[in-house]
N, C-alpha and C positions, 0 to 999 in steps of 0.2 A: 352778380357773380356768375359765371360759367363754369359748369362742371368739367372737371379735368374724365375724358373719352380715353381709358385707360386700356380698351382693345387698342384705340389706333398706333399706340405706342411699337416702334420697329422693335424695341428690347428694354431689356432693364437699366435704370440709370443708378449708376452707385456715388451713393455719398461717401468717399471714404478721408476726406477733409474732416471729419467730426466725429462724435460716440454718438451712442444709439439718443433715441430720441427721449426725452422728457413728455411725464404722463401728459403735460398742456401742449407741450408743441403736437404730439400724437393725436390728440383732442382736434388741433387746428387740421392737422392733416385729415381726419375724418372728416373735418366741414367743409373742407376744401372741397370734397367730393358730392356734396349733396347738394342735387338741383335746387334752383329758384322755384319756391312755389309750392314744396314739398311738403305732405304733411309724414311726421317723422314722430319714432318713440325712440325714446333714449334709455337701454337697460339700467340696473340699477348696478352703481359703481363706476366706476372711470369712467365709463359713457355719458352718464348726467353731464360730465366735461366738456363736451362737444357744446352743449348750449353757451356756454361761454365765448364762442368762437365763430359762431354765425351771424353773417353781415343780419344790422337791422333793415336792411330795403334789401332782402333776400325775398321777404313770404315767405318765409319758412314755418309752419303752423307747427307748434310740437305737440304732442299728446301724450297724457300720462294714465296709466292703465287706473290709476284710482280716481278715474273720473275727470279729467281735464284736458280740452283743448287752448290754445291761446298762452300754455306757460312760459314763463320768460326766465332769465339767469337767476340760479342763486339769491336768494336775501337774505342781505347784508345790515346787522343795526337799527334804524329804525321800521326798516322794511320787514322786517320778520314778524308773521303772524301764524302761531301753531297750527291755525285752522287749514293754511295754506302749503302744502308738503306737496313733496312730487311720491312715486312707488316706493321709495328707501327711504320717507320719513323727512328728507332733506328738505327746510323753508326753499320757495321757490316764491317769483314775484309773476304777476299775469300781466298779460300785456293787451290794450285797449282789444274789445271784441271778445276776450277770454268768457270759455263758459264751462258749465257744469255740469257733471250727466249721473247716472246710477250708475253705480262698476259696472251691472249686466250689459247695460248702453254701452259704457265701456269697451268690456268684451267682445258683443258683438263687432262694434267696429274693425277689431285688432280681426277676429275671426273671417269674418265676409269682405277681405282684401280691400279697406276702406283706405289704409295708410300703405304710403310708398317706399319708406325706407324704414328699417330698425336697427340700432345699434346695437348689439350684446358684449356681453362680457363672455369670455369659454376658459372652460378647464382643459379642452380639448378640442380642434378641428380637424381632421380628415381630409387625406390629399385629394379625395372627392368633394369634399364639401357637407360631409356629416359633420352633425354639431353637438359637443355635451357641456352644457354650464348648468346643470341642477344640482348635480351629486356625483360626488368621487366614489362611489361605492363602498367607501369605508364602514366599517360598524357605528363608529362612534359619531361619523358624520351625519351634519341636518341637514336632511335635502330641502329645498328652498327653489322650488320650480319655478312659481307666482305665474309670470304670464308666459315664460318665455314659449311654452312647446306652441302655446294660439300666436304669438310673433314670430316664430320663426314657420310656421304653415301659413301663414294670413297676411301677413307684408309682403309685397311686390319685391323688394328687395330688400335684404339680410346682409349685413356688415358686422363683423367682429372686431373687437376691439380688445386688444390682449397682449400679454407681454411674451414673447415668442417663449422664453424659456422659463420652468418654475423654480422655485427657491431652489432645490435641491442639484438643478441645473437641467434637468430631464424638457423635453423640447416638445410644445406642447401643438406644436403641427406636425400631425404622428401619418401613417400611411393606413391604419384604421384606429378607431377610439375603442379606449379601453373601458372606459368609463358608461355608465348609460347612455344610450343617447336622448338627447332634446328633439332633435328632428336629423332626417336624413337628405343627404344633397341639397340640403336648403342654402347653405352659405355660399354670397357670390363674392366677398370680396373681405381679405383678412390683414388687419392693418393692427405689426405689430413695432416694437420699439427697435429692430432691427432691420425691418421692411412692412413690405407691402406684397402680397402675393392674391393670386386669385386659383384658387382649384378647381382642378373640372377630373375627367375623363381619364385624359392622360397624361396627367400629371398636375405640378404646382408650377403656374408661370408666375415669376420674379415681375413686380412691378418696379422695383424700387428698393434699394439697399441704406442704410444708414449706420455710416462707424464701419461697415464690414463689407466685404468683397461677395458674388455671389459665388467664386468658388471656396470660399472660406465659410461659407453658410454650408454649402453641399459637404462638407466636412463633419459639419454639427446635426445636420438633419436626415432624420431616415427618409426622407420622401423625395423622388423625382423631382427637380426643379430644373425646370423649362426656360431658357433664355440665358 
């Protein structure tokens, strides 16, 4: 697999043949991007998805913050063994070479820039590249930080994975977050079920449209979009 070089791209390509993307097809589009060779954490939630969709003669090494490197898809039926769960509890199967570590092993890894890519899940990204998936600020809300603030400081590269807008329709690539943040300028690349955008400086550049036009996004979004 070769990873799709999403700066060299002249402009954005719109899919407007189709609706927005489905949580697995999004999942494959996440792994479409991620190098041969990669060692990678998959947050907890849609992103675990992404393991589903990575070539097996990738090398792709995944790692799960409760102590494993080597995890493999899902288990399914006879494969599922409780002792074997990925961060979110979810059976997961290992795959030859797989090994074991102490969470702190764990940790450190995620902390001293040992893995290259991480997937997240966000409540919120920032046309800079601020990140918030811990806590809505709500009262009644449980914040549920787990690893992410040491993933998104400690990975080489940070990708979100999210559905551009929330139930109530409010659009969750904002021009600042309102929410806490997880980390700031950390996010390089945000892949959601209408596109694909990358944040910087000055502004959001469109990588990618699905179901919708990128002037019919700029209609829905407060943020600058570039291309």
């Amino acid at each position: 697999m070769t990873a799709v070089n999403d700066t060299a791209r002249p402009g954005p390509v719109e899919h407007t043949g189709r609706g927005p993307l489905g949580t697995d097809e999004l999942a494959a589009r996440v792994a479409r991007d991620i190098p041969p060779g990669s060692y990678v954490n998959l947050g907890i939630g849609q992103p675990t998805r992404v393991a589903e969709h990575l070539p097996p003669d990738a090398g792709i090494v995944l790692h799960t913050e409760n102590g494993m490197l080597g995890m493999g898809p899902a288990a399914v039926g006879d494969e599922v063994d409780p002792d074997l769960t990925n961060a979110g509890k979810v059976p997961v199967t290992e795959l030859p070479g797989a090994a074991y570590f102490h969470h702190a092993d764990s940790f450190a890894m995620m902390r001293g820039g040992h893995l290259d890519v991480c997937v997240l899940g966000a409540f919120q990204v920032s046309a800079r590249g601020d990140l918030a998936n811990w806590h809505t600020g709500d009262p009644d809300a449980v914040p549920a930080v787990g690893g992410a603030m040491d993933l998104a400081v400690g990975a080489r590269r940070v990708l979100v994975m999210m559905r551009l807008f929330a139930r109530d329709g409010s659009p969750k690539l904002v021009p600042a977050c309102t929410y806490p943040l997880t980390g700031a300028g950390c996010v390089g690349q945000v892949y959601t079920d209408h596109g694909v955008f990358v944040p910087g400086p000055d502004g959001v550049r469109v990588v990618e449209t699905f179901g919708v036009t990128v002037a019919e996004l700029r209609e829905r979004l407060p943020v600058e979009l570039l291309g």
